[in-house]
C-alpha positions in Angstrom: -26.0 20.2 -4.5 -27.9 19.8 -1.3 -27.4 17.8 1.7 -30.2 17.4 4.2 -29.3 15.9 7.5 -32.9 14.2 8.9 -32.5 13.3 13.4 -32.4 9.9 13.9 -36.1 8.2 15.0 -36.7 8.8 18.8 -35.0 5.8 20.7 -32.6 4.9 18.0 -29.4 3.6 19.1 -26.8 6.3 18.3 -24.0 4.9 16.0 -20.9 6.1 15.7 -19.4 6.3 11.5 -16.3 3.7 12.8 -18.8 1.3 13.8 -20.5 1.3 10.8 -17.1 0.9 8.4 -17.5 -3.1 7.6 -14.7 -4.9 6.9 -14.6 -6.7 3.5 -14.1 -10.2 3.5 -10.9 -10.8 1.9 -9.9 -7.4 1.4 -6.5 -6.8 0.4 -3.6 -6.7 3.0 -1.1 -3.6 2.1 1.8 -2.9 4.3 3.5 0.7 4.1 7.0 1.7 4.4 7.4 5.6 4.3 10.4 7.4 6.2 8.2 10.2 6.5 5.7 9.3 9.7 2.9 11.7 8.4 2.9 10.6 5.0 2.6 7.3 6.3 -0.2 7.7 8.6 -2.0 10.1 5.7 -0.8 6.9 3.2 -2.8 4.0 5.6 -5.8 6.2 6.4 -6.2 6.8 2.5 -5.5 3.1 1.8 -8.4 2.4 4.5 -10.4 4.6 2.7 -10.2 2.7 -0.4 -11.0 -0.2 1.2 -7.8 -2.5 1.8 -6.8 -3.6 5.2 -3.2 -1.4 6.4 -1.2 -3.7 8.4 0.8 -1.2 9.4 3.4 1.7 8.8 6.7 1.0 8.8 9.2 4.5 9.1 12.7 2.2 8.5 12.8 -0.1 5.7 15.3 -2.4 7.4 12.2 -3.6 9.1 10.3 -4.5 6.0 11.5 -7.9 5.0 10.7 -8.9 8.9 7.4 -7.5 8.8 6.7 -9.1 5.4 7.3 -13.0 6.6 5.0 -12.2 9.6 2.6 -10.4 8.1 2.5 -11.7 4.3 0.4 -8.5 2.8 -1.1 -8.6 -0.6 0.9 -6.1 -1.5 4.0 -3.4 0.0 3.9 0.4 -1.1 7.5 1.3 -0.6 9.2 4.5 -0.4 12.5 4.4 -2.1 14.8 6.9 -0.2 14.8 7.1 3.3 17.0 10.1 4.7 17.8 10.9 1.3 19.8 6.8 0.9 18.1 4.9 -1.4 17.6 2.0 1.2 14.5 1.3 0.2 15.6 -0.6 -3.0 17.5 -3.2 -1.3 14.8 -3.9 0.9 12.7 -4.0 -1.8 15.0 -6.6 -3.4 15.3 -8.7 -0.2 11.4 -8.8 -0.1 11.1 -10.0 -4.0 13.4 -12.5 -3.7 12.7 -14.0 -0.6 8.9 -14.1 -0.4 7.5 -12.6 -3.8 5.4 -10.1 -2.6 4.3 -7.3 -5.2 5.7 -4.2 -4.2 4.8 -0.9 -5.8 7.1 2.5 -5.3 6.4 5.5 -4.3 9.1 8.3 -4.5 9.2 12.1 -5.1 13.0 11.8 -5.9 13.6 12.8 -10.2 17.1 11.0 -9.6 17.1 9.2 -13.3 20.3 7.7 -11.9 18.5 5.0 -10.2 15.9 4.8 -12.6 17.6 1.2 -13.9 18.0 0.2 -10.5 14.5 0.4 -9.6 13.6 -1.6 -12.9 16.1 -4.3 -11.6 13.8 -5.0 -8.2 10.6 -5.3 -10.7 8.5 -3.3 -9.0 4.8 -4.1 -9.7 4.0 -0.4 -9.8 5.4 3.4 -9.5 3.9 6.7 -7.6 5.3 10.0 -7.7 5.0 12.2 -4.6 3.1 14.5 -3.9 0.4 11.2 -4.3 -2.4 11.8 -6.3 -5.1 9.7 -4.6 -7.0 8.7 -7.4 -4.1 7.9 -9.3 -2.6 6.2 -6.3 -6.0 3.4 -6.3 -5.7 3.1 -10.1 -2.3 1.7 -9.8 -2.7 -0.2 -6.6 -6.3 -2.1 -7.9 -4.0 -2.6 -11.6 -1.0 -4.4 -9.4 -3.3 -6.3 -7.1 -5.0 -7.8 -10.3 -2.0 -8.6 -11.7 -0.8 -10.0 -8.5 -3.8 -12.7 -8.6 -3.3 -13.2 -12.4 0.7 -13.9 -11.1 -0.6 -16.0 -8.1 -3.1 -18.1 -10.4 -0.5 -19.4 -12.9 2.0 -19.8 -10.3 -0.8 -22.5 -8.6 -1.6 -23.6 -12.5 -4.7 -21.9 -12.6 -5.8 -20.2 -15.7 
């Protein structure tokens, strides 16, 4: 396959890519908490690639439950261990049971140990590291929707 790259018409405003990226009305609002800062940044560029707003990258998850009042996201994509602790699962458990925000995981730990543990905060999804992107959209557009469908018969819609 081909690509042929044509100049713009003489006295055509030259546009920059980031200018023509358009938001989507109502696009959902992920938040990220990674300990690793690369992974996060690599994490909210690919989100914004797929087309959800990142409001931001958080690196410690003791700031999560903060961030997620302010900022209610649609959803948070949670690492589980930071520093090799799994803090991220009380965190994650603060954040279900205070505001209900879906949360899906994402972990490259094999620890089955805490395998029942991570059940117990009812995550709304699960990502093993290194990400697969395309996996990665699958499960966060299959917990979004079931976010809604949550959301709808919460408000007694059908």
């Amino acid at each position: 396959m081909s690509t042929i790259s044509l100049p713009p018409p003489p006295g055509a405003p030259i546009v920059r890519v980031e200018e023509l990226l358009v938001r989507i009305p109502n696009s959902p609002r992920i938040l990220v908490v990674e300990d690793d800062p690369l992974l996060a940044e690599d994490l909210g560029l690919l989100l914004q690639d797929f087309g959800f707003e990142v409001l931001g990258a958080l690196t410690e998850p003791a700031r999560a439950l903060d961030a997620a009042r302010r900022l209610h996201p649609n959803l948070i994509l949670m690492d589980i261990f930071f520093e090799g602790v799994p803090r991220g699962l009380e965190a994650a458990r603060q954040i279900h049971d205070e505001t209900g925000i879906p949360i899906v995981f994402v972990s490259g730990s094999n620890d089955a140990s805490y395998q029942l543990q991570v059940m117990q905060v009812d995550p709304i999804g699960f990502v093993r590291k290194p990400v697969d992107p395309h996996y990665l959209h699958a499960v966060l557009q299959r917990a979004l929707r079931g976010a809604g469908a949550l959301a709808s018969a919460a408000a007694g819609g059908d």
